[in-house]
N, C-alpha and C positions, 0 to 999 in steps of 0.2 A: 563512388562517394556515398555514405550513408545517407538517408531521407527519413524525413517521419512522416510517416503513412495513419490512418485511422486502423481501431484493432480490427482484424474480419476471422470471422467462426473458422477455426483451423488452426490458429495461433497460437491455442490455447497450452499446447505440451510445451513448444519454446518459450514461450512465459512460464511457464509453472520451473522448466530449467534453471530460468536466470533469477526467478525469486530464490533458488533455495543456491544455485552458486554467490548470493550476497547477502543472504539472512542474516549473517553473522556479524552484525553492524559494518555493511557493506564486505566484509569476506566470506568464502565458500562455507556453507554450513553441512555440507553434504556428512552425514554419519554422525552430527551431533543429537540429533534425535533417534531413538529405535525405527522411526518412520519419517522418510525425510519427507513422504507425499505430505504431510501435515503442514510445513509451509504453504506451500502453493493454495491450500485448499483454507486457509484465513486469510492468505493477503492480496493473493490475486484473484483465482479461480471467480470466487462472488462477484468480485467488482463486475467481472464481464460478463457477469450473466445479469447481473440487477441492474446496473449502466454501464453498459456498450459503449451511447453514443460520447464518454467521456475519457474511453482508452484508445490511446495512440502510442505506438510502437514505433522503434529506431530500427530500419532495413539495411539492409547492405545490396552491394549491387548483385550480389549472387543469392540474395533470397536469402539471407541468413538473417534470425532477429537478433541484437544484443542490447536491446532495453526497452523498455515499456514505463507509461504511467498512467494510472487507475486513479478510479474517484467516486467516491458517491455523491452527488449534490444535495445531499437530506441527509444528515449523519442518523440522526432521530429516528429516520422511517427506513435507512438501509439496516439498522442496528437489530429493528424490528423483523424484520425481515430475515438476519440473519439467524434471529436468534430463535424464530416459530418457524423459519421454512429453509432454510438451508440446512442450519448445523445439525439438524434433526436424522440427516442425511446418513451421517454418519454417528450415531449413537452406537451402534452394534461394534465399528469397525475400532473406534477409538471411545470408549465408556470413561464416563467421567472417575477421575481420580479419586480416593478417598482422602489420600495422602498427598502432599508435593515434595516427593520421595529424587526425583529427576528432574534435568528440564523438559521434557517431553510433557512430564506431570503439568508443569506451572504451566504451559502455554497451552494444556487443555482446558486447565480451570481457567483460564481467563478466556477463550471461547466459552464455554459454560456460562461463564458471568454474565457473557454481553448481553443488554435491553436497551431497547431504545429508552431515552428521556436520561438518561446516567452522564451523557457528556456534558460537562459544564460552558463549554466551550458551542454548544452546536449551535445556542441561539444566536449567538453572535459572528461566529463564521459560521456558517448550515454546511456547507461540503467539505469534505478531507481526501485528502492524496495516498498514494502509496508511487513511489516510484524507483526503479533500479534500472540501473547500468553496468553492464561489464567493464571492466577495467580497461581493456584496448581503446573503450569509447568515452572514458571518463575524462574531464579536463577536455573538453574539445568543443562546449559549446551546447552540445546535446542536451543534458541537462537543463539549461536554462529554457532551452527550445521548447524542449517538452511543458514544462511550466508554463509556458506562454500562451502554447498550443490551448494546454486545459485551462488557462482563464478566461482565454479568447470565449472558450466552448461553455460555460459558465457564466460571463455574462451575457452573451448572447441567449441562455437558458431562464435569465433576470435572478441567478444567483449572485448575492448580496457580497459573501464572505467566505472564506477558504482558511482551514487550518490544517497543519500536521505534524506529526509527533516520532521523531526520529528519538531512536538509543540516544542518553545521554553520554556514552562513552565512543561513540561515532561522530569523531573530532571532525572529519569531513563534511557529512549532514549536515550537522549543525552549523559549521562556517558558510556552507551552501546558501542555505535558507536564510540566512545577516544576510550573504552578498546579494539576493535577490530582493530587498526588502521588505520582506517579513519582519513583525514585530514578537519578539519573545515574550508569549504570555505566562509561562509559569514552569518553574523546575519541578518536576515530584520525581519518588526515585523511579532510578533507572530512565527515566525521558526526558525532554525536554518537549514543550507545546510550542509550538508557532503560528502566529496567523496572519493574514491581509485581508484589506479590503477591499472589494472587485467594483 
C-alpha cells in the first residue's frame, strides 16, 4: 500500500519525473518543451533545496515514488531567493528570451520575472504549494493526505496561511482545491489563486 513519507536527498530524479509526466495541467508534458529538464527545475527542484522540511512524497511498497508536494512557507523570501541564487544557475544553460516565440520562451520569461514582494497574495497566505500525482494514485485519497501532511507541517512552523495557483484549464485542480476548502481568491488568465487559512 502507498505511504507518505518526508522528502530525503536522493528523491530528487523521481520528483523531477513526475513533475514533468503532469506539467501539462496534470497530463504528460514530456517533449512539449525543447528541454523537458526546465519543469523540474522551477517547480520542484528549488522547493527541496530552500524547504526540505515541507516536502513529502507518496511511496509504494517497492520504493517506487509517484507523487510529491513542495512548499515554500515565505512566498516573499523563497521568490528572492529564487530569483538571486537559484535561477542564476542556470543562465548560460537556458538565456533569457528576447522574444516569446514558444512555450519554452514564455515559461522562461516568467522565471526571469520572478522577485520577491510581486505576489499579491503572500501577505496574506505567506506559503504556496506545488503538488503532483500520477494518475494510478489519483482519486484514492493521496491528494488530500498530502495537503494535510503540509498544513500539519506549517502550523506547526506558526505559518499563518497557504495559497496556490493551479492552470485555470485543469478542471481537476481546481475542483480539488473547492473540495478541500480553499477559498478562491482571484481568476487572472491562464490561473486560478486559491488560499486557506492555517
Amino acid at each position: 500500500m502507498p505511504h507518505i513519507r518526508p522528502y530525503r536527498p536522493g528523491d530528487e530524479s523521481a520528483l523531477a519525473s513526475i513533475c514533468l509526466r503532469t506539467a501539462a495541467s496534470g497530463d504528460d508534458a514530456t517533449g512539449l518543451l525543447e528541454d523537458d529538464d526546465i519543469w523540474a527545475s522551477m517547480f520542484v527542484l528549488p522547493y527541496l533545496e530552500h524547504d526540505p522540511a515541507f516536502a513529502s512524497v507518496v511511496e509504494a511498497d517497492d520504493g517506487e515514488l509517484g507523487g510529491y508536494i513542495v512548499a515554500a512557507a515565505d512566498t516573499d523570501a523563497y521568490e528572492s531567493w529564487f530569483a538571486e541564487t537559484w535561477w542564476p544557475r542556470f543562465a548560460q544553460r537556458w538565456p533569457e528570451p528576447t522574444q516569446e516565440l514558444t512555450p519554452q520562451d514564455g515559461l522562461l520569461r516568467y522565471a526571469y520575472s520572478r522577485r520577491g514582494g510581486l505576489n499579491p497574495h503572500a501577505a496574506g497566505y505567506p506559503a504556496h504549494l506545488h503538488i503532483d500525482l500520477l494518475p494510478e494514485l489519483q482519486r484514492h485519497g493521496f491528494g488530500r493526505r498530502l495537503i494535510e501532511t503540509l498544513q500539519r507541517h506549517l502550523r506547526e512552523a506558526g505559518i499563518t496561511g497557504l495559497h496556490a495557483v493551479p492552470s485555470a484549464d485543469n478542471a481537476g485542480a481546481v475542483s480539488f482545491y473547492e473540495r478541500l476548502g480553499f477559498t478562491r481568491l482571484t481568476r487572472e488568465p491562464g490561473i486560478v489563486v486559491f488560499g486557506i487559512e492555517l
